[in-house]
C-alpha positions, 0 to 999 in steps of 0.5 A, spaced: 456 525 479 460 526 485 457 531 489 462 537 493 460 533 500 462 526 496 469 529 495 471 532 502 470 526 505 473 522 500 480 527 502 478 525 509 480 519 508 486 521 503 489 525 508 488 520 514 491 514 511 498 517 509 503 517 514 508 523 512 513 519 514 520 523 512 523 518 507 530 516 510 535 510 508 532 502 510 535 496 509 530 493 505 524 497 500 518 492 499 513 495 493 506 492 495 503 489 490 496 492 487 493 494 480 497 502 481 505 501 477 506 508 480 508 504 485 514 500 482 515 508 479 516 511 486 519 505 489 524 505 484 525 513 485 526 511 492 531 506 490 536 511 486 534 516 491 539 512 496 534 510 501 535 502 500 539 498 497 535 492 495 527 491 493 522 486 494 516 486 490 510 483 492 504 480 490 500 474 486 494 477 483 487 480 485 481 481 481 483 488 479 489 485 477 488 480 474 487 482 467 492 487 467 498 483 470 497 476 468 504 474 470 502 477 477 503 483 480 510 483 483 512 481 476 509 487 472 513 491 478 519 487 477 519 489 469 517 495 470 524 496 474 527 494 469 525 498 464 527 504 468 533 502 468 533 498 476 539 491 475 537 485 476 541 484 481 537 489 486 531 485 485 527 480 488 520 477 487 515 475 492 510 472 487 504 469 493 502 474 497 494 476 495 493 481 501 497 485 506 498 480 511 501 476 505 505 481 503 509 482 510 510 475 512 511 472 505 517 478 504 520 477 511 519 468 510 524 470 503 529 475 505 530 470 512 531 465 508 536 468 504 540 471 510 539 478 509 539 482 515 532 488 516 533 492 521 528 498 517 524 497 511 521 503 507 515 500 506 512 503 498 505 503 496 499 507 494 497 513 497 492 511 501 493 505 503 500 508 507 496 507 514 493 500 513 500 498 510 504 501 516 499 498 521 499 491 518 507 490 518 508 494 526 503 488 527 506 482 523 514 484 523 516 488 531 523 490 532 523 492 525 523 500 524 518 501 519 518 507 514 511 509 510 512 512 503 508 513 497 508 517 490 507 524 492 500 526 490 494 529 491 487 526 491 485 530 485 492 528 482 490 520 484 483 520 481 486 523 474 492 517 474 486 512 474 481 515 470 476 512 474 474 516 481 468 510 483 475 506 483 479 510 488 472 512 493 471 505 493 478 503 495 479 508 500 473 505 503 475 498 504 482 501 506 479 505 512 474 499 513 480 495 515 483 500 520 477 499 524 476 491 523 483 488 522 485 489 529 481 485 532 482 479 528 489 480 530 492 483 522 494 489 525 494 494 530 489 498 533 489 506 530 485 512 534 480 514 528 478 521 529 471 522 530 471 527 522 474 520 519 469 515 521 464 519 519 467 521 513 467 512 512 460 512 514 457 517 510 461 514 503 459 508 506 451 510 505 453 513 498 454 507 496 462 507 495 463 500 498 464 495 493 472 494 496 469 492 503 469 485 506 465 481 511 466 483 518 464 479 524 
């Protein structure tokens, strides 16, 4: 069981990694490659929204996605844009990428090498890795206007996608363990964490929910 105590610092985490940027047009969307095709759903609504007028989905495949997306998760996304109605033409794949960093600096080497001007990208990914994402891409790509987005959903509403509540905790840890280490190693830009925050991470890490952290020096 996941206790009431466990939840609120879970919705902590949640509330502090979206950005509540106001969707606005972008030269570019880039859909993040993870093991959530919700997000090649919203960067697709995004798309015939009007707010871009060119996708790039990026992204290799991890260990949660392996098995899911054997043709890679920026190919999956691809597919999935496809079904829903995206042309062909207003797709391109960035298929290497195995992290976040990748995720920028692959996409930014490919739509340089095809002569493609990026003043703003909107950058699409799940919920609670909008912070991380925004950092990483204000770290890797300056002069760029960077706009977070994401589908719009609750925390609760999350969970039910995934049918698995463990999963989620665990990667809201991860993400906020990279907020608090990937800017001294140079991946991203430093972020004020409030104090309500970081003890929310530290008691989740003390629960248990840290399967998705990563070495720190």
């Amino acid at each position: 069981m996941i206790s009431v105590q466990t939840w609120s610092d879970a919705q902590r985490l949640w509330d502090f990694q979206q950005m509540h940027h106001e969707p606005r047009p972008c030269s570019v969307g880039i859909g993040l490659g993870s093991h959530d095709l919700g997000v090649a759903d919203e960067t697709v609504n995004l798309y015939q929204r009007g707010k871009f007028p060119l996708i790039v989905f990026t992204g290799a495949t991890s260990r949660t996605t392996r098995d899911r997306m054997p043709r890679g998760e920026a190919e999956h996304y691809r597919e999935r844009a496809l079904e829903l109605g995206v042309p062909a033409s207003a797709i391109l794949v960035e298929p290497e990428a195995r992290n976040t960093g990748e995720n920028i600096n692959f996409t930014r080497e490919l739509l340089t090498g095809r002569g493609i001007d990026v003043p703003s990208v909107m950058l699409v990914s799940k919920p609670y890795e909008e912070r991380r994402a925004y950092a990483t891409a204000r770290k890797l790509w300056p002069g760029v206007e960077i706009v977070s987005a994401s589908a719009p959903m609750t925390l609760a509403e999350y969970v039910d996608s995934m049918k698995d509540p463990r999963l989620v905790l665990d990667m809201l840890v991860g993400a906020q363990q990279r907020l608090l280490i990937y800017p001294k190693q140079g991946f991203m830009i430093r972020q004020e964490i409030p104090d309500s925050v970081a003890a929310a991470y530290e008691h989740l890490c003390s629960e248990g929910f840290t399967s998705r952290l990563v070495l720190a020096d």
